[in-house]
LUMLORO-562539 format. One line per field, with one value per residue (C-alpha): chain; residue number from 0; x, y, z; residue in three letters. Coordinates in pm, whole numbers. Each point is the difference from the previous one (the first is absolute). Layout:
N
ch: [A; ...]
i: [NUM; ...]
x: [X; ...]
y: [Y; ...]
z: [Z; ...]
aa: [ala; ...]
This chain:
341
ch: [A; A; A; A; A; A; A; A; A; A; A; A; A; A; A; A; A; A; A; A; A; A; A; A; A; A; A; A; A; A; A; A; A; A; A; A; A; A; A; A; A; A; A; A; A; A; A; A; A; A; A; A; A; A; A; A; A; A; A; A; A; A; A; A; A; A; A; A; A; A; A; A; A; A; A; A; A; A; A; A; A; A; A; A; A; A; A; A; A; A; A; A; A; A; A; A; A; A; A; A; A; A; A; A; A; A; A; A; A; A; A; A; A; A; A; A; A; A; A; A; A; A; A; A; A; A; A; A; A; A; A; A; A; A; A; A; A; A; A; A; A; A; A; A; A; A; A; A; A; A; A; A; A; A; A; A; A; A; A; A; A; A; A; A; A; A; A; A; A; A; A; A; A; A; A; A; A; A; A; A; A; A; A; A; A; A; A; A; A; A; A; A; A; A; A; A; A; A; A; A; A; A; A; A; A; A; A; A; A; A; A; A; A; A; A; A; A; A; A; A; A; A; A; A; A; A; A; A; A; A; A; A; A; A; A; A; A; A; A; A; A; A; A; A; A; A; A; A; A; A; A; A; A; A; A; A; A; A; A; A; A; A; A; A; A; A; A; A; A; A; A; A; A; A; A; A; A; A; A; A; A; A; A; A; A; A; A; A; A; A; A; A; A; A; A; A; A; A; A; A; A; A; A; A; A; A; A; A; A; A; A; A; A; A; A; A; A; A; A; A; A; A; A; A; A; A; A; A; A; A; A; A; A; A; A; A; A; A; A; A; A]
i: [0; 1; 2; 3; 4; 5; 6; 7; 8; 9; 10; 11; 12; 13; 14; 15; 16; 17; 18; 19; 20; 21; 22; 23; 24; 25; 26; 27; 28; 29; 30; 31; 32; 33; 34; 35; 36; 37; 38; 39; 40; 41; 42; 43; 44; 45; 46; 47; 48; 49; 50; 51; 52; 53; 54; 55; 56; 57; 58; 59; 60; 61; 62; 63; 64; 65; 66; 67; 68; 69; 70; 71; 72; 73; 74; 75; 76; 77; 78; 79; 80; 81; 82; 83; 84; 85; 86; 87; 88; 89; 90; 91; 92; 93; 94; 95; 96; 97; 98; 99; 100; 101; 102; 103; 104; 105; 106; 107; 108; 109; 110; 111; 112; 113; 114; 115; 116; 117; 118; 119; 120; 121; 122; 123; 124; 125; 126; 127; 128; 129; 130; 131; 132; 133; 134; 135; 136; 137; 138; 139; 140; 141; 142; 143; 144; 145; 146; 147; 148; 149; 150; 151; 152; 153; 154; 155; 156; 157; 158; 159; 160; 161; 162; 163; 164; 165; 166; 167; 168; 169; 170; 171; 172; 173; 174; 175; 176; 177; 178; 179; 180; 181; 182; 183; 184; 185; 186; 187; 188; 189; 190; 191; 192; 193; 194; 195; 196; 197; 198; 199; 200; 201; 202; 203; 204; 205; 206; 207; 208; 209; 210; 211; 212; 213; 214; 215; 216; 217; 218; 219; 220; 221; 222; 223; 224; 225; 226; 227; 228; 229; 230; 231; 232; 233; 234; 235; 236; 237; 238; 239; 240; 241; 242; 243; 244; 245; 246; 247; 248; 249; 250; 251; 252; 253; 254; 255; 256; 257; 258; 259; 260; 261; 262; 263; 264; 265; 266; 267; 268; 269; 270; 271; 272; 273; 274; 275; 276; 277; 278; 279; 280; 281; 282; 283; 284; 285; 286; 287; 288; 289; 290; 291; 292; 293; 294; 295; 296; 297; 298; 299; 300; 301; 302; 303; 304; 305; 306; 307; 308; 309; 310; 311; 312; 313; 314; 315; 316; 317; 318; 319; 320; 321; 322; 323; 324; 325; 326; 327; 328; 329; 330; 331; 332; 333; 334; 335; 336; 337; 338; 339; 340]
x: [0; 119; -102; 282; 260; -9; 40; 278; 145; -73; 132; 360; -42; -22; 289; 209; 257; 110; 35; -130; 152; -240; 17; 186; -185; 99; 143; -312; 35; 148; -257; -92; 161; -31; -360; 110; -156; 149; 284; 231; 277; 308; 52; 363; 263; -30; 287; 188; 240; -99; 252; -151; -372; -65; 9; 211; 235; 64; 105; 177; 229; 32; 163; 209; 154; 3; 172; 250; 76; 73; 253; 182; 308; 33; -107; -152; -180; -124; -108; -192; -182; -136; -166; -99; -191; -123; -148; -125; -218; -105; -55; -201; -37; -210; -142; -348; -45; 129; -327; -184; 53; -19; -382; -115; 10; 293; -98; 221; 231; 116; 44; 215; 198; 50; 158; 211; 73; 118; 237; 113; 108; 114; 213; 203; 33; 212; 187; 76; 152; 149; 229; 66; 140; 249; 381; 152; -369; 48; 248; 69; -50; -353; -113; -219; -174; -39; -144; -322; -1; -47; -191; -323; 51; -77; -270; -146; 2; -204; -246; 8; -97; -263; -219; 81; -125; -328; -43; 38; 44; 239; -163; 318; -137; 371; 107; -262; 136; 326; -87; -212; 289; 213; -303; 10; 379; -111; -288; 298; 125; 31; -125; -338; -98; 208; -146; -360; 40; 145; -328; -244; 198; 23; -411; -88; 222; -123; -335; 129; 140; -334; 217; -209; 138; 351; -99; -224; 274; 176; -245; -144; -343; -270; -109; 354; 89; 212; 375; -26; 351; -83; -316; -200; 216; -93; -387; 33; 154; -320; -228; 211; -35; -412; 46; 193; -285; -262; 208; 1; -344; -67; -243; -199; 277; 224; -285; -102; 399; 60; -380; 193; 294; -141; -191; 376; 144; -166; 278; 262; 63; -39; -286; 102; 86; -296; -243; 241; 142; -381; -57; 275; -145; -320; 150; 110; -303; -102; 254; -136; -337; 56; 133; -235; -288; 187; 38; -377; -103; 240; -268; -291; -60; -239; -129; 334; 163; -228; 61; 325; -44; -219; 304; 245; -265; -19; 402; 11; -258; 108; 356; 160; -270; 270; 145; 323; -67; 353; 179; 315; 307; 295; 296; 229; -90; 319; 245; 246; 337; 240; -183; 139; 431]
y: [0; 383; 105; -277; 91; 355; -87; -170; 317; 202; -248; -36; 408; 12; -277; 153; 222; -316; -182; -355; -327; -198; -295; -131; -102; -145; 290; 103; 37; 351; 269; 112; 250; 379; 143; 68; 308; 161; 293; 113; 250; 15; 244; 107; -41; 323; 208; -205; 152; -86; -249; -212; 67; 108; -313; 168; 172; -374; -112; 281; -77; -367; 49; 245; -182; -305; 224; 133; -391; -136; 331; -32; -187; -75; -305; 142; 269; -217; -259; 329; 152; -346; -77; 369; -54; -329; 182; 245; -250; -170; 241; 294; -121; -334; 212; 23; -357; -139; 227; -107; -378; 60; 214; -292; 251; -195; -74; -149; 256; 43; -315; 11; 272; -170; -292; 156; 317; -212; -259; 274; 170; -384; -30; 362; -100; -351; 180; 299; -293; -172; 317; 27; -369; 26; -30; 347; 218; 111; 170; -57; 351; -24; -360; 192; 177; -317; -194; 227; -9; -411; 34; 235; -174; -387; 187; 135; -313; -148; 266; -38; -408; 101; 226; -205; -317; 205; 83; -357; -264; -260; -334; -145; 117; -37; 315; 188; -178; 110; 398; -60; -88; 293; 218; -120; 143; 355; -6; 25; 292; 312; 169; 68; 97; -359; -218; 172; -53; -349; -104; 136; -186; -327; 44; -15; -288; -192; -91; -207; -214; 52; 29; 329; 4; 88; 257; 134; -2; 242; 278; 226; -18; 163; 300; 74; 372; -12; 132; 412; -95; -305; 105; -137; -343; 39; -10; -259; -231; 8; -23; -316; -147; 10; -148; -342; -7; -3; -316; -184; 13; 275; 246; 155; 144; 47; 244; 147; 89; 148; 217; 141; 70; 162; 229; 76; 140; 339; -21; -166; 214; 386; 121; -48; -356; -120; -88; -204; -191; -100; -98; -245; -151; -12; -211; -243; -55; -63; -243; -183; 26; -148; -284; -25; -29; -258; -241; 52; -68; -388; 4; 45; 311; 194; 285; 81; -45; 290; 221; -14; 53; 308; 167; -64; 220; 232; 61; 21; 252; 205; 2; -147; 140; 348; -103; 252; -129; -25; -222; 7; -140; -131; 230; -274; -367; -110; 242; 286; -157; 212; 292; -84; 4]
z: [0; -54; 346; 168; -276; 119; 339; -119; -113; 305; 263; -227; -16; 417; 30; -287; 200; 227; -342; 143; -128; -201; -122; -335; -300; -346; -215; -187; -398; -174; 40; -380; -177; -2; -141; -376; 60; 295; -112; 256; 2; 233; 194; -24; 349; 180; -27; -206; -252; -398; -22; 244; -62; -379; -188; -309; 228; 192; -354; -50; 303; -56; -378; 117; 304; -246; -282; 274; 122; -356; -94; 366; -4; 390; 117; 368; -213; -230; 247; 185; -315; -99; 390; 24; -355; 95; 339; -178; -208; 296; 211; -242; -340; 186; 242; -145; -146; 349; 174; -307; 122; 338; 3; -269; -295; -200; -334; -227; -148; 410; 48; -274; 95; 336; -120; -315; 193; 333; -243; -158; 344; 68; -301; 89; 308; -63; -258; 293; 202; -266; -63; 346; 15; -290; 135; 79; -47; 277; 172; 399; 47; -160; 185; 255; -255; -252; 312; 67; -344; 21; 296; -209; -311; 193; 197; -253; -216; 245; -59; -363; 19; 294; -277; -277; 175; 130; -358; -158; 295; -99; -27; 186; 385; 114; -162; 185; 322; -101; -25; 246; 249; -193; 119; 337; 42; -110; 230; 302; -143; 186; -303; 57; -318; -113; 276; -63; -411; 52; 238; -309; -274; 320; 46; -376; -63; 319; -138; -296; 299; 236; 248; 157; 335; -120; -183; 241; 227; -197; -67; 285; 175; -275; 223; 151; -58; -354; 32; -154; -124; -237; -144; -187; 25; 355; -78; -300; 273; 217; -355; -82; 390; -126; -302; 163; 288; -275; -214; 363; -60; 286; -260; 261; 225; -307; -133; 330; 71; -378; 87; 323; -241; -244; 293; 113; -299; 111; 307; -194; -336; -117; -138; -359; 49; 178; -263; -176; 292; 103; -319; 37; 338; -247; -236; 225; 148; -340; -25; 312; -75; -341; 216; 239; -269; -186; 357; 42; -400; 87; 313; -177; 230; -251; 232; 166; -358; -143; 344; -127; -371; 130; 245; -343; -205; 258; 35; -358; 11; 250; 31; -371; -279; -67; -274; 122; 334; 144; 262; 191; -172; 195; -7; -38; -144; 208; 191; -205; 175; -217; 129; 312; -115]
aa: [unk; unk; unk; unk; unk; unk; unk; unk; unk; unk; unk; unk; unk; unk; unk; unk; unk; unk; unk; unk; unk; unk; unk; unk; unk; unk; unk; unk; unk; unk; unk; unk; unk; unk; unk; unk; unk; unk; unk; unk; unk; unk; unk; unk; unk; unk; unk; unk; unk; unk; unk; unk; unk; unk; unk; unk; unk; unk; unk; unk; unk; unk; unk; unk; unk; unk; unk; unk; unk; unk; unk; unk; unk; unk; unk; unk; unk; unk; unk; unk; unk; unk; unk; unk; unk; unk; unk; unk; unk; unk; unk; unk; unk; unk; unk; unk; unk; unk; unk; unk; unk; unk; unk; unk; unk; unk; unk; unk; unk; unk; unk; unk; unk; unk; unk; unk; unk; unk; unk; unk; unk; unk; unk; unk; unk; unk; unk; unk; unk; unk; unk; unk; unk; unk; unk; unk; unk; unk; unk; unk; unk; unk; unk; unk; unk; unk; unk; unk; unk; unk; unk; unk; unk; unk; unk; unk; unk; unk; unk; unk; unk; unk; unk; unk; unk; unk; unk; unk; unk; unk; unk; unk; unk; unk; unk; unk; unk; unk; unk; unk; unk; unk; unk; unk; unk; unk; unk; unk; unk; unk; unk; unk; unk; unk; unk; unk; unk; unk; unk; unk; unk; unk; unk; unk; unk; unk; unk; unk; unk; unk; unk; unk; unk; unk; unk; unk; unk; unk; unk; unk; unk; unk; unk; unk; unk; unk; unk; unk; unk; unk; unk; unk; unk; unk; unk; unk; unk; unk; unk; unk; unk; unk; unk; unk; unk; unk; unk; unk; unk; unk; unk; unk; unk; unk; unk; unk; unk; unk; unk; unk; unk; unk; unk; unk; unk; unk; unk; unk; unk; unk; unk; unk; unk; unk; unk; unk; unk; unk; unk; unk; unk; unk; unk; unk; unk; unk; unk; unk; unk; unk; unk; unk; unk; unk; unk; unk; unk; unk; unk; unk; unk; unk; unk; unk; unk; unk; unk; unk; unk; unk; unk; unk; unk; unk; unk; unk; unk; unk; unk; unk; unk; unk; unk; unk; unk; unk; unk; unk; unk; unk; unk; unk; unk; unk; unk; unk; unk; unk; unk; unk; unk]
């Protein structure tokens, strides 16, 4: 009956901020794709300079760093330009197809670009620490400085397999184990825009293993304040904590915790960026909706099936009809670590 389904809703709304355990169910089938319909813009990083926001300046950069690496003729500066221009894919150029993926927005041009862009990054960054490994490319003098170098370009190859496996998983689960594990070093860092980007990347990859109490583990409680300094990763971190509750199977408290979300964007962002980050809590109650509707169509549940049908027309309505309706984009896909030299 409707009437017990939204008492459902309230109850999981009342217990939401304590975030109650429940009970682990079968990992429920892919929610369906994106209405064909819905048109979204992004809403560029605030403050960010052109070359890490405008899509043609971002190009811009990358050629020229990769122009600069293949006309230098030292091997530490060589070895530099290529990381910083694989970063700089990573990071900016993937920046919107990686929030694309992560609001349920990707269609298949960005999942393209995920997976060419990030082996692309991947290739650069083997050939960065191939140069470095030739005898004599280095002097002693320089070995400091070549070993941060080795140090981003192995983190951020990790990176690069993370968003090209959350693109197009690899049918061989061990290689998601493997960056997985890689993931699970970052998430130590001190960094906290590394360790907070590494439990994202660790969260989305989780679910193709079901293991959901790992990756919950990594990713704060859903109403915790967000951290001012890593916004919006901060906030997508608590959007993709509701996303794994909902593939446990948890729907109602998954959708009651994204509703008290999307309430505290008012507190969380500046008045020109609120609209666009609710819209984002929107879509991923979508996203478990869609779910939730699906598990009660295998039940033969028609009446709470169409309550749910009805609260996707209504979000659609409401909050996703603008066709220049914007959202938030992430600033970074994965962290700028040759900003950092």
């Amino acid at each position: 009956m409707l009437v017990p389904l939204m008492y459902l809703i309230v109850s999981a709304a009342a217990l939401a901020p304590q975030e109650q355990p429940v009970p682990q169910t079968a990992a429920p089938a892919p929610a369906p794709a994106p209405p064909l319909l819905l048109s979204v813009s992004y809403l560029p990083p605030k403050g960010a300079p052109p070359d890490r926001a405008n899509p043609a300046d971002i190009e811009a950069r990358i050629a020229e760093t990769l122009q600069s690496a293949a006309q230098a003729k030292d091997a530490l500066a060589i070895a530099r330009l290529r990381t910083s221009a694989a970063n700089r894919i990573l990071s900016f150029r993937l920046a919107r197809p990686a929030t694309a993926l992560l609001l349920g927005l990707a269609r298949d041009e960005d999942l393209r670009a995920l997976a060419e862009s990030s082996a692309q990054a991947a290739n650069l960054l083997d050939a960065a620490a191939e140069t470095l490994k030739a005898p004599g490319a280095v002097r002693p003098e320089e070995e400091q400085d070549a070993e941060q170098v080795r140090r981003f370009a192995s983190m951020l190859s990790t990176f690069a397999d993370a968003l090209r496996a959350a693109a197009d998983p690899p049918a061989d689960r061990a290689q998601i184990r493997k960056t997985l594990s890689r993931l699970g070093i970052l998430l130590e860092s001190d960094d906290a825009a590394l360790s907070a980007s590494a439990a994202l990347w660790y969260a989305r990859l989780a679910r193709h293993e079901e293991d959901w109490d790992s990756a919950l583990k990594t990713l704060p409680a859903a109403l915790s304040e967000p951290e001012p300094t890593l916004m919006p990763l901060s906030f997508f971190l608590r959007l993709e904590r509701c996303r794994l509750g909902s593939l446990k199977g948890d729907y109602s408290a998954s959708l009651a915790l994204l509703m008290r979300i999307e309430d505290g964007c008012t507190n969380w962002f500046d008045d020109n960026e609120v609209d666009a980050a609710r819209r984002c809590a929107v879509l991923m109650q979508l996203d478990v909706v869609r779910r939730w509707k699906n598990q009660l169509d295998r039940a033969s549940k028609a009446e709470e099936s169409r309550w749910c049908m009805e609260h996707i027309s209504r979000m659609e309505a409401e909050s996703l009809s603008d066709p220049h309706a914007a959202v938030l984009q992430l600033t970074e896909a994965v962290p700028f670590m040759m900003g950092k030299e």
